[in-house]
N, C-alpha and C positions, 0 to 999 in steps of 0.2 A: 359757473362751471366752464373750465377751457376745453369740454364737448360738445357734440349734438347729445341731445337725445336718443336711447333706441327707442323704432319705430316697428309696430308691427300691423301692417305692409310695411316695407322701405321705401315711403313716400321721400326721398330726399336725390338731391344732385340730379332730377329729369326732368326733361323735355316734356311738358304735361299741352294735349288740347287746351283749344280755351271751353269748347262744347264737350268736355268730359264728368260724367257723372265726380259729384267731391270726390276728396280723394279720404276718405275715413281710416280712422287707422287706432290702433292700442299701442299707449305709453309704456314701457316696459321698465321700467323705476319704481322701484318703493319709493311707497308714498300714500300721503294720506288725502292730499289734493292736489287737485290740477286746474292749470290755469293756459290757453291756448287761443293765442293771438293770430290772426291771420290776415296778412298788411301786404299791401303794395305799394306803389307809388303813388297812383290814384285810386279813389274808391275807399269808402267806407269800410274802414276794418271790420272785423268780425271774431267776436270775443265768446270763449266757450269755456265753463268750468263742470269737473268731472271728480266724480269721487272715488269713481271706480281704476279710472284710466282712458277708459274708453272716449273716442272723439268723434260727433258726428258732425259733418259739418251742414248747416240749414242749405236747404239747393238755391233761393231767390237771391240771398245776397251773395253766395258764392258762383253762380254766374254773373252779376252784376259785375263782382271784380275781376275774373275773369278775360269777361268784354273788354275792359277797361283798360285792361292792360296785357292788350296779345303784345308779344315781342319782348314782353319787359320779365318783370323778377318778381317771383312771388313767394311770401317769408311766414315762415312757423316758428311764431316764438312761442316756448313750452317754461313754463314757470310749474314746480311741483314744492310742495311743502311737506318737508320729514316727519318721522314720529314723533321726532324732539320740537314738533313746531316750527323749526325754520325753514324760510323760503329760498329755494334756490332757481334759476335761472341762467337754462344751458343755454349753448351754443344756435344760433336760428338756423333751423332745416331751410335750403333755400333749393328751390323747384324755378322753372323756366317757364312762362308761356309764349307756347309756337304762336307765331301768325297765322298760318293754317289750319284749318281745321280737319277733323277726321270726320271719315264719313259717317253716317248717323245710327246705324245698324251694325249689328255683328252677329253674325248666324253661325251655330256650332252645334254638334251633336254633342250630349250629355248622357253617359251611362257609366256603369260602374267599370271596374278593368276587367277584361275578357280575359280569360282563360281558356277554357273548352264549349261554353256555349252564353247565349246572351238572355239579358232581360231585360224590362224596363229601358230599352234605349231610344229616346228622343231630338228629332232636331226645334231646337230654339230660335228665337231671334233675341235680340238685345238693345235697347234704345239706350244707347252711348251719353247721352245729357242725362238720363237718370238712371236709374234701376229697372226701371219697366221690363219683363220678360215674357213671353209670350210664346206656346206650343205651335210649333209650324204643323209637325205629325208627330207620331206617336205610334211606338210599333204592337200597340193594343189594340189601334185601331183595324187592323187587319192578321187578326190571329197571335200577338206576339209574336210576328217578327222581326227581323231586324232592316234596319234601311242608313245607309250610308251613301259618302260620293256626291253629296250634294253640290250643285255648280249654276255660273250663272255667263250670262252677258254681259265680261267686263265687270263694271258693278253696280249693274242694271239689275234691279229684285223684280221686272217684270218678266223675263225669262228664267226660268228654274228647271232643272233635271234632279231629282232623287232615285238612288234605284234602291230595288227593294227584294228582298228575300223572303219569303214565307212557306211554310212545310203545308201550309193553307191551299195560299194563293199564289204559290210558283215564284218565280226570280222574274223580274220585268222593269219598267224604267217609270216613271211620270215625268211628263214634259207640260209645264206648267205655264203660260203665253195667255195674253192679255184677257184673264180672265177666266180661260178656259183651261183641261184638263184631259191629257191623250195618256192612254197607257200603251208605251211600246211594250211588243213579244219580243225585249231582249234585254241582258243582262249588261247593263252597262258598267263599266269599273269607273277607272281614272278619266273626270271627261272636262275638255277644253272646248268653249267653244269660239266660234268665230268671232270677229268683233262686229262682224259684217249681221251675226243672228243665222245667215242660213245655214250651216251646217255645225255640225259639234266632232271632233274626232275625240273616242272613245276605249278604253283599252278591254280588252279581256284575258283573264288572266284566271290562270291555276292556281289558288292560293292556298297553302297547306302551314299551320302551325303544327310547332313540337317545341318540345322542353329540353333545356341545361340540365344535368344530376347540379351544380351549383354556378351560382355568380350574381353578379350587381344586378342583374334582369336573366333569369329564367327562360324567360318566354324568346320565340324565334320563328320569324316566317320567314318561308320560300317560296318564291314565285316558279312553282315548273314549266310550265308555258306560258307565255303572253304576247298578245300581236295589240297591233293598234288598228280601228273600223271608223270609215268616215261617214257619220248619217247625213243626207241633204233632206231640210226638213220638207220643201217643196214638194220633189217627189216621192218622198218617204222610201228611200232605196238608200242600201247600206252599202260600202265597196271599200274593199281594202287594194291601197297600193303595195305591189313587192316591196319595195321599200321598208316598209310599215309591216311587215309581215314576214320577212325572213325568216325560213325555216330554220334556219342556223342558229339565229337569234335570241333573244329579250327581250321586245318592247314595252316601254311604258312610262305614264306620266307627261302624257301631251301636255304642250301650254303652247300658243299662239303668240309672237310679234303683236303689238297694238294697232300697225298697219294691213297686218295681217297677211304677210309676202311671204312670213316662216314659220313652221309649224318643228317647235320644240320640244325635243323626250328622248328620254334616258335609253340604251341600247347596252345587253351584255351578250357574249358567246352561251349558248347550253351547251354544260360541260359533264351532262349523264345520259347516257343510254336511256333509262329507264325513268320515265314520267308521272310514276305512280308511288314510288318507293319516297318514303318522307323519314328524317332528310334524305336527300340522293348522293352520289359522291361528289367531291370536290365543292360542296355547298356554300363552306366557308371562304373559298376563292372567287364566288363570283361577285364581278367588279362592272359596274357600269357606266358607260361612256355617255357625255351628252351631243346630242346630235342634232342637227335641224334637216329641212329638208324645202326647198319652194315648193308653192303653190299659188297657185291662178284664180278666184274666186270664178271670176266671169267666163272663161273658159274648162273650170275644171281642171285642171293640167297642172302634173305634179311633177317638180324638176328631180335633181340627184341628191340623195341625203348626202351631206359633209359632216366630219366630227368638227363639234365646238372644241372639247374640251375631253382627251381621254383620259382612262386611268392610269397609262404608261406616264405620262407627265405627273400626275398625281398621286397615284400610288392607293386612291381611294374608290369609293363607291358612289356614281356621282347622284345625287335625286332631288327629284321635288323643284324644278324648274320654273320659277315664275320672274316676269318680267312688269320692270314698269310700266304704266300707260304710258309715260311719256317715252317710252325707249330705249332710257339710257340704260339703266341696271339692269341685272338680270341675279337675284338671290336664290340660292341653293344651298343644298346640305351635300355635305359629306361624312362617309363614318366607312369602316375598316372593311366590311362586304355587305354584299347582299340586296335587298329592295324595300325595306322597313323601318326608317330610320327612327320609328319612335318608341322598337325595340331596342337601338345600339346606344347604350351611353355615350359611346364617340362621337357621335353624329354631332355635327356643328355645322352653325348658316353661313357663306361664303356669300362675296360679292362681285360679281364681274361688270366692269365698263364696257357697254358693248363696242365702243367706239375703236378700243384697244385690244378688247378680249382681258384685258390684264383683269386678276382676280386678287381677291384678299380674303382673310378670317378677319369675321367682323368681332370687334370687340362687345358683343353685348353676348356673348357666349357662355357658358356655363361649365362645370366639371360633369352636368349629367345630360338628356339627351335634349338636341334642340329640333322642332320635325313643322309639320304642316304650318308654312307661311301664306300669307296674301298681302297685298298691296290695295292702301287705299287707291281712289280714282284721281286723285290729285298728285301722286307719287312719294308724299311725305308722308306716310303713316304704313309700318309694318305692324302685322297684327301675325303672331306666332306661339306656337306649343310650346315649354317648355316642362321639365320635371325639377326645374333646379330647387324647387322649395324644398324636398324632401329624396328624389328620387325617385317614388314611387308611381306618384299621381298629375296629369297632366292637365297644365296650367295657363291660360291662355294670357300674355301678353305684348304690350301696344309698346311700340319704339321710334324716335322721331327722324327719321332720314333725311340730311340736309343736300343741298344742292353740289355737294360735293362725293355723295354718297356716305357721308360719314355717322353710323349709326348711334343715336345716344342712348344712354343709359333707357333701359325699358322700364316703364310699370305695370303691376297686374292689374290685369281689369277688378275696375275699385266696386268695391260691395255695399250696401246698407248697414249692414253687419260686420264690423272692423274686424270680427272674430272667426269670422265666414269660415277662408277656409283651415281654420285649425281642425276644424270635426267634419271636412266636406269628403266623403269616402268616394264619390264620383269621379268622373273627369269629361274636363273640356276636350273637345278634339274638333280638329278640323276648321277652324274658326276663318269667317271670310267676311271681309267686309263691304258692304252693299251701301249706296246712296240713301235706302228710306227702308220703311217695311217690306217687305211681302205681302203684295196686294188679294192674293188667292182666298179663298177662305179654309180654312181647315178642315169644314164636313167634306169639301167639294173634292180637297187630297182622298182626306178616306175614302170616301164611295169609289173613287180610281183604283186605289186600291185593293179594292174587294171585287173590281167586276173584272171582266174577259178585257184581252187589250183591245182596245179599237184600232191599232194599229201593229200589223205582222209584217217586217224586213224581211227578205231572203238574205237570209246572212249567208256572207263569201267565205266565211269560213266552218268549218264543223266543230271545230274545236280553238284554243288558243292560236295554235296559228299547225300547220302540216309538221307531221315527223319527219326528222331528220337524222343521221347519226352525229353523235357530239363531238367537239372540240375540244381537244387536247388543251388541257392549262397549259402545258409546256410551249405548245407551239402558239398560242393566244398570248406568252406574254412576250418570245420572239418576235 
């Protein structure tokens, strides 16, 4: 045959770990058998026949080969025989393995798509060499409800924050540290933390959905107020700079420098009077700038925010700010307004050199929406949301980032089940990659969960951040 094969996953033309779960997948050719060769340069091939279609590849010799050949080329020869009996033999799917590898975990919340209320939603972990999955918590464990925003140090699984919602047990934080398990009295959103461990900056935010009468995605949130809160875990005191707090403002979506000198997040004008009204006016206009700002670990001491990157230049919505450990990059999404992006079909992952600021639209973009990224700890592995499978249902996958910033083709995190997600009605979200497990135990989450906090902030603020009167679009885009 002068093709490949269709694959279903699209295991072909990527950048694969060498420590990645096989990559299994369904032959999509009539057919009455299959025949599937799996060759490298060195190492012991590995030969699979099917009669279904279905391919799974064994895990021991498929890491062997693997190992064996990081850097090099690794090849899917698919031989399938027709109804008439003959055999034919496509083109060889050919995949890449990195030198690198990806970190060994990947933590995502999993629940169904939200609408107006939730259930069933859990955060996972994921052991990257296999299948292995494992409930971090679970929002049964304290009344059904819901918990999001999970974050770590860098990508350290010994520091963990979850925050959590319940009609139970109130809205409060888990700060999860060597072992042990503190519930803050406060509702943390979008949280970064230090690289340094002691402090976390934290957003809080008004968030309101509402519905389209039609379109590609229905669904829409707005952020009516949000400030950004710095917690120091030491003395357990919470404190917002002006900065960080503009009454004028938007804040949100901190992310830290790996030095930890800048403290990164999204900033837009409030452009309604009224903070309660969903949506508010001029909703669809609002566009966010990304901005940094210094700070002093040792001193405490926070310089002047500067924009990185506004929307007058761009013309877009900037969000979701994460930066390599090693410094250079810094990926984000862009999409037409707002603070949501895994509402906007537009939304797409951008790259910026920090060196230059210069930015680009990376090519492993989709026609549907691309949203919550992370970075491995080694700076070659992006691990990111998308819906491009369908549209609908959000999909978590790994893409290989070279030393040039240049992103390769992604694959979805591979399954046991080649067939996984054709019938999966859930979604991945938020997906972050960590060096090892989560060392915590799970009864130790729950029981946090369920009691009083052991730790009460005097939050600096009362609400999202002070009333102010709003900002003319007109004169915000002057």
């Amino acid at each position: 045959m002068d093709r490949e094969p269709n694959l279903s996953p699209d295991y072909s033309g990527a950048v694969i770990p060498a420590n990645i779960a096989p990559l299994n997948f369904r032959i999509l050719e009539e057919g009455r058998v299959y025949a599937v060769t799996v060759r490298a340069q060195r190492g012991r091939p590995i030969r699979i026949s099917s009669k279904t279609g279905q391919v799974r590849i064994p895990l021991r010799p498929w890491r062997a080969l693997l190992d064996a050949n990081r850097g090099g080329t690794l090849f899917f020869d698919v031989h399938m025989r027709d109804t008439q009996g003959r055999w034919h033999k496509f083109q060889p799917i050919v995949n890449t393995v990195a030198r690198e590898d990806i970190d060994g975990t990947l933590v995502f919340r999993f629940m169904r798509p939200l609408y107006s209320w939730w259930r069933q939603i859990g955060i996972y972990q994921r052991r990257l060499a296999d299948y292995d999955t494992s409930l971090v918590l679970h929002g049964r464990s304290f009344g059904g409800g819901c918990l999001n925003c999970h974050s770590f140090v860098g990508n350290d699984p010994g520091t963990m924050t979850i925050a959590l919602r319940s009609a139970t047990y109130g809205s409060h934080t888990l700060l999860a540290h060597d072992g042990t398990v503190d519930k803050i009295g406060a509702k943390w959103g979008y949280t970064a933390w230090h690289p340094s461990g002691r402090l976390a900056v934290y957003s809080m935010n008004k968030v309101n959905q509402f519905f389209h009468a039609g379109g590609q995605e229905v669904r829409d949130v707005v952020d009516l107020d949000s400030a950004l809160v710095c917690y120091r875990v030491e003395s357990r005191q919470a404190t917002s700079p002006p900065e960080l707090a503009d009454k004028n403002r938007l804040e949100t979506y901190p992310a830290w420098s790996p030095d930890g000198k800048y403290l990164y997040y999204c900033s837009a004008p409030v452009l309604w009077q009224d903070r309660n009204t969903v949506p508010p006016e001029h909703y669809d206009e609002v566009k966010y700038d990304l901005r940094r700002i210094a700070y002093d670990v040792d001193t405490d001491q926070w310089g002047q925010a500067e924009t990185v990157l506004s929307t007058a230049e761009t013309g877009l919505s900037i969000l979701l700010p994460r930066i390599s450990p090693d410094g250079r990059f810094l990926v984000f999404c862009m999409c037409r307004y707002g603070c949501f992006p895994v509402y906007q079909p537009s939304s797409d992952l951008y790259l910026m050199d920090l060196s230059t600021r210069q930015y680009r639209k990376l090519a492993i973009n989709s026609e549907f929406s691309e949203s919550w990224h992370s970075w491995s700890s080694n700076s070659r592995w992006l691990a990111f949301s998308s819906k491009r499978q369908d549209g609908l249902f959000t999909r978590t996958y790994l893409a290989y980032v070279d030393e040039t910033g240049t992103a390769h083709k992604p694959l979805v995190l591979p399954q046991r089940d080649p067939a996984y997600y054709d019938s999966l009605l859930e979604t991945y979200s938020m997906p972050e990659l960590v060096r090892g497990p989560i060392p915590v135990r799970r009864s130790l989450l729950a029981r946090a969960a369920r009691a009083r906090p052991s730790v009460t902030p005097a939050l600096p603020l009362t609400g999202a951040s002070p009333k102010a009167p709003p900002v003319d679009p007109r004169q915000e885009r002057e």
